[in-house]
C-alpha positions in Angstrom: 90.4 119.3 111.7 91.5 117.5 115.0 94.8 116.5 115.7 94.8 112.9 117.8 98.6 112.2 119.3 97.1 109.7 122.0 96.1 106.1 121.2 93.5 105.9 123.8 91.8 109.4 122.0 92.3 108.3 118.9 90.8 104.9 119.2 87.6 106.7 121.2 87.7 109.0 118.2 87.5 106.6 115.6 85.0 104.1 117.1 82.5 107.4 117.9 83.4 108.6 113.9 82.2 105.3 113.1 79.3 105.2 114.9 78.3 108.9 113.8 78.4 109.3 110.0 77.0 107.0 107.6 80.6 106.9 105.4 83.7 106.1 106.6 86.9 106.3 104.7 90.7 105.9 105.9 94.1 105.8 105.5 97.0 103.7 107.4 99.9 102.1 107.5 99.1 98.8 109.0 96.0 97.5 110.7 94.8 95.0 113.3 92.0 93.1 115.2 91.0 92.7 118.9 90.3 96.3 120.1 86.7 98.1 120.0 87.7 100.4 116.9 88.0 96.7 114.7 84.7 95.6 116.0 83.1 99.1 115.2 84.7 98.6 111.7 83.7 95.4 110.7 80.0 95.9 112.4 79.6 98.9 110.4 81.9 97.4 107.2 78.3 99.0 105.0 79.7 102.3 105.7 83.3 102.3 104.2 83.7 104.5 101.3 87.4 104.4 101.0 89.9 102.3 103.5 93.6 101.7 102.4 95.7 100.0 104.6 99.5 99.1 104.2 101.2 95.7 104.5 104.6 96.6 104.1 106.8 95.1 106.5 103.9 92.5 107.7 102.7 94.2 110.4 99.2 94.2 109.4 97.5 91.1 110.8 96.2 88.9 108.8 93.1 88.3 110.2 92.4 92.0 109.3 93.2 91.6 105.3 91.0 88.5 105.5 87.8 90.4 107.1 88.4 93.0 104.3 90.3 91.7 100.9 86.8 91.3 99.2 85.4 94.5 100.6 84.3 96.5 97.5 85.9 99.7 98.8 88.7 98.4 100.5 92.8 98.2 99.4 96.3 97.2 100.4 99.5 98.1 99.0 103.2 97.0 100.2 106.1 98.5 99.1 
């Protein structure tokens, strides 16, 4: 296990994980569009096993829930 504290690293990270492996699954708290780690995610949306994403507090965009509401292995939760 890698811990990423930098947003450039961890956006790097993700978009290479993406590219790599054949599943994807993750965890956040809110989610948006317009950076290469989206793109990655919606041009390899085939590959998510798991994603869970939080709109609590509206932060996530909602362009993002759009791409994604009908995605088999996708969810969001507020609280």
């Amino acid at each position: 296990m890698k811990l990423i504290t930098e947003p450039k690293a961890l956006a790097r990270t993700f978009s290479t994980l993406i590219e790599r492996h054949n599943r994807v699954s993750f965890a956040v708290a809110w989610a948006t569009k317009g950076f290469d780690g989206y793109e990655k995610l919606v041009a390899n949306s085939r590959k998510i096993s798991r994603g869970i994403v939080g709109t609590h507090f509206c932060q996530t965009h909602p362009d993002f829930i759009e791409r994604f509401q009908h995605h088999k292995s996708s969810r969001s939760f507020g609280l």
